[in-house]
C-alpha positions as CSV (number, residue, x, y, z in Angstrom):
1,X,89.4,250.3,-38.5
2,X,92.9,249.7,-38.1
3,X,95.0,252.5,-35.5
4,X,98.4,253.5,-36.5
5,X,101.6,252.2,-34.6
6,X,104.4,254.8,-34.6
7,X,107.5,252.4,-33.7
8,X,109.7,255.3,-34.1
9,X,109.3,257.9,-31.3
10,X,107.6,259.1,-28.4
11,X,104.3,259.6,-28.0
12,X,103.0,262.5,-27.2
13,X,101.3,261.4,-23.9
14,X,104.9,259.8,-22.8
15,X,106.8,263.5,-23.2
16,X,103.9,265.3,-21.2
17,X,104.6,263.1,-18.4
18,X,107.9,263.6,-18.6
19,X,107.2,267.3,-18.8
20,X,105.2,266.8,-15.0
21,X,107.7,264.3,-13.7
22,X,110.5,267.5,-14.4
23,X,108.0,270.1,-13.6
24,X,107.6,268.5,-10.1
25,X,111.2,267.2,-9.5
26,X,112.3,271.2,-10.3
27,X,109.7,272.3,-7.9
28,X,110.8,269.9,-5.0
29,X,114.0,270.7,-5.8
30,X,113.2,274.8,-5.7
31,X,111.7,274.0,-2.1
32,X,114.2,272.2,-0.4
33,X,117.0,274.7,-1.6
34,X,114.9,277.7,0.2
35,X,114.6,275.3,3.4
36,X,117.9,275.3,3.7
37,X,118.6,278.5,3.3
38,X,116.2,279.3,6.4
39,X,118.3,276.5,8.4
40,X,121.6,278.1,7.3
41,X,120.5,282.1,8.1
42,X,119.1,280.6,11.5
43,X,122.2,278.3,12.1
44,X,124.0,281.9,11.2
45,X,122.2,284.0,13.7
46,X,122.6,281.3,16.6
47,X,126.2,281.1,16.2
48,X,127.0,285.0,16.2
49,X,124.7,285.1,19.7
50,X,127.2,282.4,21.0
51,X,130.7,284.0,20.0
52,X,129.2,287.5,21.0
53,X,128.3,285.7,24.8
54,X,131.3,283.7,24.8
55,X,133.7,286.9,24.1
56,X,131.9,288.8,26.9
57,X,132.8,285.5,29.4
58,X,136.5,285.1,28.4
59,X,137.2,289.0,28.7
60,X,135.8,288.5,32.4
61,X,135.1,292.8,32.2
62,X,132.1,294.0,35.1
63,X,131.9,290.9,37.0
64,X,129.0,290.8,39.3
65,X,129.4,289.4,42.8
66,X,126.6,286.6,43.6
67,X,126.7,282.8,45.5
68,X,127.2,279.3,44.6
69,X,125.8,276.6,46.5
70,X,126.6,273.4,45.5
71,X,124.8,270.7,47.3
72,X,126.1,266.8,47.1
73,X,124.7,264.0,49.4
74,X,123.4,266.2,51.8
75,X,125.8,268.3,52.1
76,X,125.6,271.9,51.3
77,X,128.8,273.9,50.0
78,X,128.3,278.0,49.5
79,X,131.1,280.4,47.9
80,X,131.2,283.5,46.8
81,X,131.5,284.6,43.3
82,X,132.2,286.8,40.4
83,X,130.0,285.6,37.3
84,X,130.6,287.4,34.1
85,X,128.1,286.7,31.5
86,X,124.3,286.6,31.4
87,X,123.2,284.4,34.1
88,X,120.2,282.9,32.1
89,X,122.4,282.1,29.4
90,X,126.4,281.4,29.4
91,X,128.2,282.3,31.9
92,X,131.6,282.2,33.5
93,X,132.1,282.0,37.7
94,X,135.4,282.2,39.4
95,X,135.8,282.1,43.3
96,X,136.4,284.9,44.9
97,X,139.7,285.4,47.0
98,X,140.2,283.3,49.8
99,X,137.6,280.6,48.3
100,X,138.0,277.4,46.6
């Protein structure tokens, strides 16, 4: 028995595999674009936390007094302070009069 060569055209195995090669490109593709829209809300949310704490440190409003002590070869240096800000997160000091 002699087969058949179609010279002509695809067969039909060769366009079903490129049916799965598109199926999973478009599916790789769908995933990364929803990956980076997690990064980019995230990215979104970190940024408005740091222009909210850095507008509440440049408008220096309700400082709270506290003390600095700066140590350097042995030496230990204490001043008093405003800080304005969060002190766990950013946070502005200035001397207070008289100091450094």
């Amino acid at each position: 028995m002699k087969l058949i060569q179609n010279k002509k055209g695809e067969t039909l195995l060769e366009t079903l595999v490129a049916i799965l090669i598109l199926t999973v490109s478009a599916m790789l593709l769908a995933e990364v674009t929803a990956s980076s829209t997690r990064i980019n809300l995230d990215a979104e949310k970190v940024d408005k936390k740091y222009r909210e704490d850095l507008e509440k440190v440049e408008k220096r409003e309700t400082p709270t007094a506290g003390v600095v002590t700066i140590q350097s070869g042995g030496t230990s240096y204490t001043f008093d302070v405003n800080y304005y800000g969060d002190r766990m997160g950013f946070t502005s000091y200035v001397t207070k009069e008289g100091g450094i």
